[in-house]
N, C-alpha and C positions, 0 to 999 in steps of 0.2 A: 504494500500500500504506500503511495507518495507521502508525504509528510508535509503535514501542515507548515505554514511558516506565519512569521507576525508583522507585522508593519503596523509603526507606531507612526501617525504625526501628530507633533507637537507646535503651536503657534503661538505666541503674545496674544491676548485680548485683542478682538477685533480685529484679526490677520485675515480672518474668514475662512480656519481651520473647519467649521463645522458643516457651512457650505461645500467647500470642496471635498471633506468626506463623504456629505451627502453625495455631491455627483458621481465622485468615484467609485461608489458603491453599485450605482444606479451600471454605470460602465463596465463593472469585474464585475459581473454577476455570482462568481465562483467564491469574495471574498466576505466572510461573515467579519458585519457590524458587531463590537463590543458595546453593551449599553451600559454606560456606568453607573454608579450610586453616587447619587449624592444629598445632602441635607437641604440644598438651593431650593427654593418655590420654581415652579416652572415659570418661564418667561411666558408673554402673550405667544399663543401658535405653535407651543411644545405640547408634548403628546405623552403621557406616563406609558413607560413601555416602551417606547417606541425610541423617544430621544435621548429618554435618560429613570434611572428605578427611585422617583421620592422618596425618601424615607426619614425617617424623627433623626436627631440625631444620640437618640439613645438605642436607637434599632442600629444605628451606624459604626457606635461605639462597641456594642455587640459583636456584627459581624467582624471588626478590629479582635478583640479578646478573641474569638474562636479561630482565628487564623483563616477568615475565608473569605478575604482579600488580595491579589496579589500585589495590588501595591497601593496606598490612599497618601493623599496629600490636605491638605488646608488651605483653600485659598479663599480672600476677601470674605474670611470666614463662616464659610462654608466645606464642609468635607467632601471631599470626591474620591471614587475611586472603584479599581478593575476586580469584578466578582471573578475569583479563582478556580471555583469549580469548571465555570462554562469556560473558559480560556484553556482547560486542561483538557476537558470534551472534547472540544471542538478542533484541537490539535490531534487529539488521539484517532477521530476519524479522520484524519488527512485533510480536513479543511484547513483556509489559510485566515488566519483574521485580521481586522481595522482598528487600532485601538487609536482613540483621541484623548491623549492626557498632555499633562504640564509635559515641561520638563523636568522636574525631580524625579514625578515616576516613571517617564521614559527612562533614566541613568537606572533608578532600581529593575525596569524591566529588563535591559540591557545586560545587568548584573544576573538577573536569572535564567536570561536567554540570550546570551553570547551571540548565536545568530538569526538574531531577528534586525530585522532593515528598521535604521530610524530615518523619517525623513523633517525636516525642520521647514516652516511657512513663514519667512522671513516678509517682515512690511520695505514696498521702496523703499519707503524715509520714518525717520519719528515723528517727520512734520506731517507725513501722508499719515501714517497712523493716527496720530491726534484729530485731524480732523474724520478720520474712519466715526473713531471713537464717539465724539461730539454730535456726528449725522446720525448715530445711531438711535440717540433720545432713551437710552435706557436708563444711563447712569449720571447722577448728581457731577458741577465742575468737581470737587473735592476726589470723588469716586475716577472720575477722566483723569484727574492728575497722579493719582497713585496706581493706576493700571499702567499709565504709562514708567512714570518708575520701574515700576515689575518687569514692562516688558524690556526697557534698557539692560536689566540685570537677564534677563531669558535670554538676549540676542545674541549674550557670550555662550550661551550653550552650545551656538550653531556649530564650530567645529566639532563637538564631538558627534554630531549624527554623519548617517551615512553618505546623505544627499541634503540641500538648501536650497527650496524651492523659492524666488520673491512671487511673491504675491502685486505683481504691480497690474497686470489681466487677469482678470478670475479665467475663464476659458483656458488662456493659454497655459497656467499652472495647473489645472483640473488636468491638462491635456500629458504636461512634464509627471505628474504625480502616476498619471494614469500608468503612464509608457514606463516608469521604473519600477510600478508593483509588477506589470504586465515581465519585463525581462528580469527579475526576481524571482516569480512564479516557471518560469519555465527557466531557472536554472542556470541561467547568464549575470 
């Protein structure tokens, strides 16, 4: 049986890591979506189940003690993070999966799985991100100013992933994402 493989990507707030999973998902039909956990309220037009698993964050705290996470992080605090059972499923049947986390947990997945692909969703600029961030209308200026922060500190992560996609074309990066899970997948 082939062997499942992982592909992580990771992006700063408002890079449009979650879009472009979206698409790419839609494109590798072969590649199972990871749905994370996390403590967050669903934004307007999320979907429980589907985008991400709500949970208290004392159910969260939970699955941490039992060990049946394989990796969580804290961010703008809220807890997120990759349910371990299905990650291990889902490689076991030779499927390949998508996971969409920070960067911390990409390095700890990286840690547990030596050969899994990370790819990094770099913004043109911090100026282009800033105003990503601002058009978005989700978050407080205070909330804008310390996303960007974060993401200053995440954009040093970019040399340790495999691949750094810019995000300056949604399309066109949907299209580079696509084409490297695709010669990953078959072994190149």
């Amino acid at each position: 049986m082939k062997k499942g493989r992982i592909f992580v990507i990771s992006a700063p707030s408002g890079c449009g890591k979650t879009t472009i999973c979206k698409r790419v998902s839609k494109r590798v039909k072969s590649l199972v979506p990871s749905i994370s956990k996390t403590t967050r309220p669903p934004r307007p037009g999320e979907k429980r189940e589907k985008d991400y698993h709500y949970v208290s964050r004392r159910l969260f705290e939970k699955e941490i003690k039992k060990d049946n996470l394989l990796e969580w992080e804290e961010n703008f605090g809220y807890l997120y993070g990759t349910p371990k059972r299905f990650v291990l499923k889902t490689l076991k049947k030779g499927k390949s999966l998508l996971l969409s986390i920070d960067v911390k947990g990409a390095m700890k997945v990286k840690k547990i799985f030596p050969e899994s692909t990370l790819i990094f969703i770099k913004p043109p600029s911090i100026k282009e991100l800033s105003r990503r961030l601002k058009s978005r209308n989700t978050d407080a200026h205070t909330a804008v100013k310390n996303r960007l922060n974060i993401a200053k500190k995440e954009v040093k992560f970019a040399p340790r992933y495999n691949y750094i996609v810019v995000n300056k074309k949604l399309e066109k990066a949907v299209n580079e994402v696509v084409s490297i899970i695709k010669k990953k997948m078959k072994g190149r």
